[in-house]
N, CA, C and O atoms as a Tinker XYZ file with bonds, in Angstrom:
   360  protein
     1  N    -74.317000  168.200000  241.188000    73     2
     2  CA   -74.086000  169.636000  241.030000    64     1     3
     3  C    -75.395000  170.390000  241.190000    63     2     4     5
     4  O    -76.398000  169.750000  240.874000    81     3
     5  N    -75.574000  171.663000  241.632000    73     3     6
     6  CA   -76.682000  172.407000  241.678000    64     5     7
     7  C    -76.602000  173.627000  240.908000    63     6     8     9
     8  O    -75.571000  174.178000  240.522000    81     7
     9  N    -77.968000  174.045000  240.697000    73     7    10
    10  CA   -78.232000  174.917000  239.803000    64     9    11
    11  C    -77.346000  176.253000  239.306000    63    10    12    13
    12  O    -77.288000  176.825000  238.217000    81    11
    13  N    -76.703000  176.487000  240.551000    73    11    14
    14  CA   -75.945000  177.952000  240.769000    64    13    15
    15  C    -74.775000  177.700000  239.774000    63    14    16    17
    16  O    -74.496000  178.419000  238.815000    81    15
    17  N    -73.980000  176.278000  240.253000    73    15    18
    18  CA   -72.857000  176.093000  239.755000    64    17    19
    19  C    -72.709000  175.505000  237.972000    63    18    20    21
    20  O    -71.726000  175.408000  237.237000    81    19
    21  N    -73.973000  175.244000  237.788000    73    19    22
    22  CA   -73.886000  174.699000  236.446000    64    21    23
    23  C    -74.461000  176.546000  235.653000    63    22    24    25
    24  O    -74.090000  176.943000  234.548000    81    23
    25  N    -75.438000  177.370000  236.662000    73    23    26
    26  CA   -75.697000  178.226000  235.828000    64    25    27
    27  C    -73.902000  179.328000  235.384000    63    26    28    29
    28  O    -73.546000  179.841000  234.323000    81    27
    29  N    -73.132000  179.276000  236.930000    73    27    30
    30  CA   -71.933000  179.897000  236.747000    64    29    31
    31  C    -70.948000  179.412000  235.385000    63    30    32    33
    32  O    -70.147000  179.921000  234.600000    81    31
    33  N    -71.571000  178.098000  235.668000    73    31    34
    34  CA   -70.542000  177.582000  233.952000    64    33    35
    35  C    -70.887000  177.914000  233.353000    63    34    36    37
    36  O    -70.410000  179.049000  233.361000    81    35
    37  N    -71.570000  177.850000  232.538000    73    35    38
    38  CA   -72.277000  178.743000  231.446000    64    37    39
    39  C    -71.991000  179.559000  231.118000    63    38    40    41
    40  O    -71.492000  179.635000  229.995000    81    39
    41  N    -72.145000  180.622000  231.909000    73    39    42
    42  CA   -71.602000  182.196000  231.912000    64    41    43
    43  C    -70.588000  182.472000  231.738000    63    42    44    45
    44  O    -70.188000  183.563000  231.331000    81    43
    45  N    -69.828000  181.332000  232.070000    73    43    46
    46  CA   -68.538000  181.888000  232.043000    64    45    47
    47  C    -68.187000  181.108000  230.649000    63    46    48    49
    48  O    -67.422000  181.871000  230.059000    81    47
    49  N    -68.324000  180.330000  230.115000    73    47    50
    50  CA   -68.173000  179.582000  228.961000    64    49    51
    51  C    -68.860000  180.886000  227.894000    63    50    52    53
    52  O    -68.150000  181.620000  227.207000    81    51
    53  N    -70.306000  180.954000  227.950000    73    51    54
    54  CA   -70.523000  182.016000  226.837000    64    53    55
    55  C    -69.782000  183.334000  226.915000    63    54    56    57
    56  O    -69.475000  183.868000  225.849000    81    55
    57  N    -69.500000  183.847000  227.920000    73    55    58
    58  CA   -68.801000  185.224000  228.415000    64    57    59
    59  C    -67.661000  184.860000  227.340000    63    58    60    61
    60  O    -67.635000  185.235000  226.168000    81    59
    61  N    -66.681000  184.007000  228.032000    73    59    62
    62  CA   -65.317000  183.758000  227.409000    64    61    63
    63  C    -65.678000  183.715000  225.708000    63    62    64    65
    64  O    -65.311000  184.760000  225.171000    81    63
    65  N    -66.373000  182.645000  224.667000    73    63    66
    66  CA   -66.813000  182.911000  223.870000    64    65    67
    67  C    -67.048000  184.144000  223.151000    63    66    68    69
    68  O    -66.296000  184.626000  222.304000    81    67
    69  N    -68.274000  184.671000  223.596000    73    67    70
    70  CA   -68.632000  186.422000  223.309000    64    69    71
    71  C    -67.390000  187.249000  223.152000    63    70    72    73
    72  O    -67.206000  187.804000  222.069000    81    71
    73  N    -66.402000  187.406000  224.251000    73    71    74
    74  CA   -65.504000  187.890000  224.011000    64    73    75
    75  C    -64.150000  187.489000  222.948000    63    74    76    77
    76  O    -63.218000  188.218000  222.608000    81    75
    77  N    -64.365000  186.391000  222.663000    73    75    78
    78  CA   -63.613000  186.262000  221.594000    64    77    79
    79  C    -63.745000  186.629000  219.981000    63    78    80    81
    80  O    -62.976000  187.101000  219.144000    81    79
    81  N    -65.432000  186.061000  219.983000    73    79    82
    82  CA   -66.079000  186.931000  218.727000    64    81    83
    83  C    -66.596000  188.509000  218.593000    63    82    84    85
    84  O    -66.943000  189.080000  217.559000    81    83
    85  N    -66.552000  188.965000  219.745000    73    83    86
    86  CA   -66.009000  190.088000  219.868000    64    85    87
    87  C    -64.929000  190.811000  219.137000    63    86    88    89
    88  O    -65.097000  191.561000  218.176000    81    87
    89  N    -63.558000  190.429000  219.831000    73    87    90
    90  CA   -62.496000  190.462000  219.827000    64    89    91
    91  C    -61.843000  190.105000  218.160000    63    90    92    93
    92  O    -60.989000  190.852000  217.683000    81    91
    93  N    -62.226000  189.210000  217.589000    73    91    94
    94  CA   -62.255000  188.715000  216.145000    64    93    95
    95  C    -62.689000  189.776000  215.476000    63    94    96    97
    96  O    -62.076000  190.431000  214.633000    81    95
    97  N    -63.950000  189.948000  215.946000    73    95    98
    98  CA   -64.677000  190.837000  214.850000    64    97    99
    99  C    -64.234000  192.199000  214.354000    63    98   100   101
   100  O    -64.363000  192.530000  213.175000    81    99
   101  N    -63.685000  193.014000  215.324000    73    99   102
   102  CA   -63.007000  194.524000  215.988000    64   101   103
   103  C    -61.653000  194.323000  215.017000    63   102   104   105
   104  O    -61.233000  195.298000  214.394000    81   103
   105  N    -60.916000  192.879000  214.899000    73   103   106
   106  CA   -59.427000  192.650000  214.043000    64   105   107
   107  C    -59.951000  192.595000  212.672000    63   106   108   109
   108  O    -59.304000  193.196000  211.814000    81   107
   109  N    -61.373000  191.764000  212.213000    73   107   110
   110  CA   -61.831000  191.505000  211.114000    64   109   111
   111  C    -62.092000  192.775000  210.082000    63   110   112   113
   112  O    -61.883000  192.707000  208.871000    81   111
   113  N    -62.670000  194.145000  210.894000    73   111   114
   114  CA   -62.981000  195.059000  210.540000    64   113   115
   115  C    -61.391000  195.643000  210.154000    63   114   116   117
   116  O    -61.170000  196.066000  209.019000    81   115
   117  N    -60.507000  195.626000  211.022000    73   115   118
   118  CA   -59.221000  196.596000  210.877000    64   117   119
   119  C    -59.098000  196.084000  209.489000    63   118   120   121
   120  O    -59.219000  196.769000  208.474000    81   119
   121  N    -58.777000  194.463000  209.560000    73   119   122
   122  CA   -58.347000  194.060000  208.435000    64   121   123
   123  C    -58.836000  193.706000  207.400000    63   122   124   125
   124  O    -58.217000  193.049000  206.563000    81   123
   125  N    -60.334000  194.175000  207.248000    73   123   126
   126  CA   -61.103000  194.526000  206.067000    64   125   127
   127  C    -61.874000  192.531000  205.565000    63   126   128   129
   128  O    -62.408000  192.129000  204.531000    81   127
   129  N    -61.580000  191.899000  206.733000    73   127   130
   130  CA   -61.978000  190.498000  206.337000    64   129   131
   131  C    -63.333000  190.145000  206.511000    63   130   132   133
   132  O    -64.281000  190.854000  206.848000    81   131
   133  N    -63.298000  189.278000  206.310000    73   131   134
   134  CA   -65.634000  188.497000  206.769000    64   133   135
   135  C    -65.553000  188.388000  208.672000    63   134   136   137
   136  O    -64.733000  187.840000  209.408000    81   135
   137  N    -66.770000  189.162000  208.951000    73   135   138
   138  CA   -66.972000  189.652000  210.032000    64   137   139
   139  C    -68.227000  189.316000  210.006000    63   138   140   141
   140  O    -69.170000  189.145000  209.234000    81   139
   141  N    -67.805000  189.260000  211.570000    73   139   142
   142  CA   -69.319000  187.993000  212.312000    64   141   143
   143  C    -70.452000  188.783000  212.494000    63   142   144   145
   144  O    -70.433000  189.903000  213.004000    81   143
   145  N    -71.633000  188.090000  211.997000    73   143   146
   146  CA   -72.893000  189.145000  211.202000    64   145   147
   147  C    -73.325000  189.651000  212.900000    63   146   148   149
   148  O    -73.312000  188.978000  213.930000    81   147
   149  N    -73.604000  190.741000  212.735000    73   147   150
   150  CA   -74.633000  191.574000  213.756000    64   149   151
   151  C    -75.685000  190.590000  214.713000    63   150   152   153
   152  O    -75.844000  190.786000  215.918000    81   151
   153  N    -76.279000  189.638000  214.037000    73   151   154
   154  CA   -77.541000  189.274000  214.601000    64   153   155
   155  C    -76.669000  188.054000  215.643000    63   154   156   157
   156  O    -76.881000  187.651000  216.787000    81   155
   157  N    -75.629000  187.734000  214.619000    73   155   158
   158  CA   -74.664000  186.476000  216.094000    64   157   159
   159  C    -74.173000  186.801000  217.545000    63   158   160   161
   160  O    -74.100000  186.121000  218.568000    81   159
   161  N    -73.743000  188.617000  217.121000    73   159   162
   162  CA   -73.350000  188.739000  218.053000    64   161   163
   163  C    -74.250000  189.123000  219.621000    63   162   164   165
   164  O    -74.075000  189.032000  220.836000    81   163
   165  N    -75.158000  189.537000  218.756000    73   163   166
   166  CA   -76.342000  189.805000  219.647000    64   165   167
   167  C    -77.212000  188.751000  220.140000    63   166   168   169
   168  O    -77.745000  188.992000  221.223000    81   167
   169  N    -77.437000  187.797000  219.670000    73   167   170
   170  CA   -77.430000  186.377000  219.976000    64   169   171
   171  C    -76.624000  185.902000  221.125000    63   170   172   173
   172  O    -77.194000  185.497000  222.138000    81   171
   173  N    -75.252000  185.929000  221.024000    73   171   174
   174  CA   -74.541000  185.533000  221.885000    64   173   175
   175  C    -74.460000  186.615000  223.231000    63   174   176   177
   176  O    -74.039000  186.224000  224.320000    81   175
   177  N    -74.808000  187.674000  223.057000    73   175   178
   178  CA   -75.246000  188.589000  224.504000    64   177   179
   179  C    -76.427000  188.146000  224.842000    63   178   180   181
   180  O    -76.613000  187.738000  225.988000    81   179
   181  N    -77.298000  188.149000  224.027000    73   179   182
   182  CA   -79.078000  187.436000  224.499000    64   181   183
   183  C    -78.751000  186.188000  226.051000    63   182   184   185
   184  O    -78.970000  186.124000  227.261000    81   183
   185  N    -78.055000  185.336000  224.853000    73   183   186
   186  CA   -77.869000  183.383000  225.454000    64   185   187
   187  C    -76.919000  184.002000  226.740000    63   186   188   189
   188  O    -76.955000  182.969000  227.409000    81   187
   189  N    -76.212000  184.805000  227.454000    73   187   190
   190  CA   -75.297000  185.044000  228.421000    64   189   191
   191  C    -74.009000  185.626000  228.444000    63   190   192   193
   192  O    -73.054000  185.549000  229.217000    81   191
   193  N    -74.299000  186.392000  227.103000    73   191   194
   194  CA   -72.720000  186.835000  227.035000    64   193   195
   195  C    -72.793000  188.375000  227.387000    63   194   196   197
   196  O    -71.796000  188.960000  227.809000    81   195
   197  N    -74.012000  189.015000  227.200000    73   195   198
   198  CA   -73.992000  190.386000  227.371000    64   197   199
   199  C    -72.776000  191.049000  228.336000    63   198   200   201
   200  O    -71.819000  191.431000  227.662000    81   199
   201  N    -72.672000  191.202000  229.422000    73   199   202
   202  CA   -72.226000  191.856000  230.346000    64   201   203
   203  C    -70.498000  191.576000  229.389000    63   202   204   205
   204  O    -70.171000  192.553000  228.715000    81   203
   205  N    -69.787000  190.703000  229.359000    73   203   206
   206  CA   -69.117000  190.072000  229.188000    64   205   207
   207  C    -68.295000  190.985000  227.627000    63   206   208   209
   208  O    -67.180000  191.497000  227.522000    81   207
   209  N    -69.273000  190.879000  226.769000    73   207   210
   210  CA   -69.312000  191.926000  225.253000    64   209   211
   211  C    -69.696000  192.886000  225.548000    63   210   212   213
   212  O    -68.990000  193.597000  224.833000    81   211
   213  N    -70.677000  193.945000  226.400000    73   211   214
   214  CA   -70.567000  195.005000  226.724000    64   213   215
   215  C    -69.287000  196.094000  227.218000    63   214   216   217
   216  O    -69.060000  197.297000  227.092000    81   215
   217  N    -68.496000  194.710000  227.955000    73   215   218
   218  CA   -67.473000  195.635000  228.697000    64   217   219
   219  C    -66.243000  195.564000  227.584000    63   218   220   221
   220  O    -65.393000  196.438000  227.414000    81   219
   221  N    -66.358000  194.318000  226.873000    73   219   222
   222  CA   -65.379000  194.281000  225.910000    64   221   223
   223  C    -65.110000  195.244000  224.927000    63   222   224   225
   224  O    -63.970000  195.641000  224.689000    81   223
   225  N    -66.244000  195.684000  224.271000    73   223   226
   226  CA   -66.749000  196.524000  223.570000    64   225   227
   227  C    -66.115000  198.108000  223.948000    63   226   228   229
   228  O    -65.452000  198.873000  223.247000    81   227
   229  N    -66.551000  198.228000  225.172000    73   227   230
   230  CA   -65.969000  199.551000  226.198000    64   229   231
   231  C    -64.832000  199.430000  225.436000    63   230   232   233
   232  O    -64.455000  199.796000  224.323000    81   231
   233  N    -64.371000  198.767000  226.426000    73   231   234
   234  CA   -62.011000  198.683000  225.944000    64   233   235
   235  C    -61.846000  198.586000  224.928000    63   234   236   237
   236  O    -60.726000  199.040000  224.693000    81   235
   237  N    -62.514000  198.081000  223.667000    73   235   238
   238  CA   -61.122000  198.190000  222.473000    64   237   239
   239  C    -61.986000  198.633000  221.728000    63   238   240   241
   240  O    -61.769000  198.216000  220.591000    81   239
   241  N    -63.327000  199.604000  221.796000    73   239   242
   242  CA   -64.108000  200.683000  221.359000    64   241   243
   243  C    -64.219000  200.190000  219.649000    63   242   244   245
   244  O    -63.708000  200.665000  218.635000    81   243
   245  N    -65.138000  199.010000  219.881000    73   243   246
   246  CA   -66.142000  198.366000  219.060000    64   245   247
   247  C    -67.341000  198.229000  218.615000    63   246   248   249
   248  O    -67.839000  197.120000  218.807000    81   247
   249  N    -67.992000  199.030000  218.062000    73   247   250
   250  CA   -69.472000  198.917000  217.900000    64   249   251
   251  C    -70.161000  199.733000  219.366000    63   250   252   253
   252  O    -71.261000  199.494000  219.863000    81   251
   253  N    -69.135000  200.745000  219.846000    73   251   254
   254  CA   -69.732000  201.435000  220.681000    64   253   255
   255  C    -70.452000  202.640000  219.968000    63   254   256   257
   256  O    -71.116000  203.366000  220.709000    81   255
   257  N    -70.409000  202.939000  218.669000    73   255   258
   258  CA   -71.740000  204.250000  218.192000    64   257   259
   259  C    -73.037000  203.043000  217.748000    63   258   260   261
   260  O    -73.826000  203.723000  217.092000    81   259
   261  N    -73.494000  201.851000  217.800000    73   259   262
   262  CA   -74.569000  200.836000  217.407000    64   261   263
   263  C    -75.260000  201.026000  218.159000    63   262   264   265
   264  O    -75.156000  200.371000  219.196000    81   263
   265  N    -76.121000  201.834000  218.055000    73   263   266
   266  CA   -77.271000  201.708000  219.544000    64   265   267
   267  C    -77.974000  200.171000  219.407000    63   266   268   269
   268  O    -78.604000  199.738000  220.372000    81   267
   269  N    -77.905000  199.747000  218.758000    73   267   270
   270  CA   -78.381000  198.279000  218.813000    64   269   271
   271  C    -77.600000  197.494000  219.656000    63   270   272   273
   272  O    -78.205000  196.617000  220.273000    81   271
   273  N    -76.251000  197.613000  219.853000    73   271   274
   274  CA   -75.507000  196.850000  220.798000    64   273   275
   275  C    -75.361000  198.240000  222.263000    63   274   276   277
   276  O    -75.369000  197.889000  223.443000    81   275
   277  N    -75.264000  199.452000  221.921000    73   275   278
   278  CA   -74.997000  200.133000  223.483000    64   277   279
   279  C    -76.480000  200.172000  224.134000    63   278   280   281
   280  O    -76.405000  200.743000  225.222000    81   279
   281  N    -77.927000  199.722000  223.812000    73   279   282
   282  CA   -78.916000  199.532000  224.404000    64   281   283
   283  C    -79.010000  198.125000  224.227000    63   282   284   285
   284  O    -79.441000  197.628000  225.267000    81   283
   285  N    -78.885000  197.640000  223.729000    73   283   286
   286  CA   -79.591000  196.204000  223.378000    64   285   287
   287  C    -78.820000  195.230000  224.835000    63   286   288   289
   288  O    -79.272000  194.574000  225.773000    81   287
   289  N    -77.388000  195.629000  224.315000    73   287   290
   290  CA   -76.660000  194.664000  225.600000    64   289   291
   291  C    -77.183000  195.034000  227.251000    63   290   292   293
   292  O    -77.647000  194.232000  228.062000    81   291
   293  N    -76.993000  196.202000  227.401000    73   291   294
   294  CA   -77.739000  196.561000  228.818000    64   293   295
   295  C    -78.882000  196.149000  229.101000    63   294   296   297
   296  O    -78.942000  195.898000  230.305000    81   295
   297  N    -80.198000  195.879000  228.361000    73   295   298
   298  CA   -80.790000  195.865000  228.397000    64   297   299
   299  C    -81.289000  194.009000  228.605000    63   298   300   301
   300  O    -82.373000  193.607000  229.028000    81   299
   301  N    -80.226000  193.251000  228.200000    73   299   302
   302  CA   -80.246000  191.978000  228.080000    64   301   303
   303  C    -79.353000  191.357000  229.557000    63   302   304   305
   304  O    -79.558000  190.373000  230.268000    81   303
   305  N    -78.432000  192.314000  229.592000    73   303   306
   306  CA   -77.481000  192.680000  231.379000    64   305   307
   307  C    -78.766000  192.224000  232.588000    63   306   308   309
   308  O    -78.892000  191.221000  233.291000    81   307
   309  N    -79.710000  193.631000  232.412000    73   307   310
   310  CA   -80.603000  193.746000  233.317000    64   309   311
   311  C    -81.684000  192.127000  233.338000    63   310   312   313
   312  O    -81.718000  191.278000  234.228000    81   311
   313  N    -82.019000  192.141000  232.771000    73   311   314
   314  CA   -82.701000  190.372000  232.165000    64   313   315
   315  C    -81.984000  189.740000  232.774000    63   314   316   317
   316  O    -82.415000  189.530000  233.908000    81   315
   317  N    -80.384000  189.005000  232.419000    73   315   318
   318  CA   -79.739000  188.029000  233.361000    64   317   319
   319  C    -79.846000  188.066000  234.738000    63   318   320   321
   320  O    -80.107000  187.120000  235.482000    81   319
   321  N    -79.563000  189.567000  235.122000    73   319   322
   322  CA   -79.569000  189.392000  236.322000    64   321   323
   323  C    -80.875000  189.704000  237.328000    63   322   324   325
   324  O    -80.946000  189.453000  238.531000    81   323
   325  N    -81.810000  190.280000  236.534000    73   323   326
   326  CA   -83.401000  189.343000  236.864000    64   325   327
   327  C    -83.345000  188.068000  236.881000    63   326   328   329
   328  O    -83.819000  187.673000  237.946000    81   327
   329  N    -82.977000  187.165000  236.182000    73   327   330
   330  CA   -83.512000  185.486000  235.848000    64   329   331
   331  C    -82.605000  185.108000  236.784000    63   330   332   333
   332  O    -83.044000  184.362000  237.659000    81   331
   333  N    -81.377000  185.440000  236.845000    73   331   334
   334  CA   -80.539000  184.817000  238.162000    64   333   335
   335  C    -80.640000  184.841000  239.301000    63   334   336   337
   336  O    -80.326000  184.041000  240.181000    81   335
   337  N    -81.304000  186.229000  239.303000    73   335   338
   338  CA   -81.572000  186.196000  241.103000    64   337   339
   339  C    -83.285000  185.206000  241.370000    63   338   340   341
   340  O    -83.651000  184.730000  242.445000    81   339
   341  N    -83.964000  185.149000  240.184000    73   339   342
   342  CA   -85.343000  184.276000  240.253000    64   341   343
   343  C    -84.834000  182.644000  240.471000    63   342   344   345
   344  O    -85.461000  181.857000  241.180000    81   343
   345  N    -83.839000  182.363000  239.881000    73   343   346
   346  CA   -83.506000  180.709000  239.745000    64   345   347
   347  C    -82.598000  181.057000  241.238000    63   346   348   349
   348  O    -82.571000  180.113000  242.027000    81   347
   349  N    -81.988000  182.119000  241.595000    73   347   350
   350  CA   -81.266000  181.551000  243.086000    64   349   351
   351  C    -82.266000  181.673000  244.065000    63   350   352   353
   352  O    -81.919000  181.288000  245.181000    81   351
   353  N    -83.786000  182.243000  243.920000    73   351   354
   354  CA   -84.834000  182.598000  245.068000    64   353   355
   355  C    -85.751000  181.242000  245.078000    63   354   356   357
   356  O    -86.389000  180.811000  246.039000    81   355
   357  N    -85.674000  180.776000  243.992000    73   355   358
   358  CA   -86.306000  179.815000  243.834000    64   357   359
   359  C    -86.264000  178.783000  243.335000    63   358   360
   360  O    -87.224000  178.017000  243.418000    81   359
């Protein structure tokens, strides 16, 4: 296997992930339960989930007033897709 295709797994493994603890977290809040701490979730956008929890976030309008997640994730967006286009140039 080469680099591209093991980096595409990934992404798509943490993406899918992210969006589930996402998705948990947004029900956790409705329903007043233990909700996945701040620093995980941002963690899990850091490691490859950003783009993935950014857009999630959009649609079911989650932690979209956090400027910690509406800058932080973009800002981690732009990074992936710096490092991706460096590991496909080189």
């Amino acid at each position: 296997m080469d680099t591209e295709l093991y980096l595409t797994v990934f992404i798509v493994l943490i993406s899918v992930v992210s969006v589930m603890l996402t998705v948990y977290d947004k029900v956790a809040s409705i329903a007043k339960k233990w909700r996945i701490p701040e620093k995980v979730l941002m963690l899990f956008g850091f490691f490859g989930g950003a783009t993935a929890m950014y857009i999630t976030m959009q649609i079911i309008r989650h932690k979209t007033k956090h400027k910690n997640f509406m800058i932080g994730l973009p800002v981690f967006i732009v990074l992936h897709l710096a490092l991706t286009v460096y590991i496909i140039m080189f």
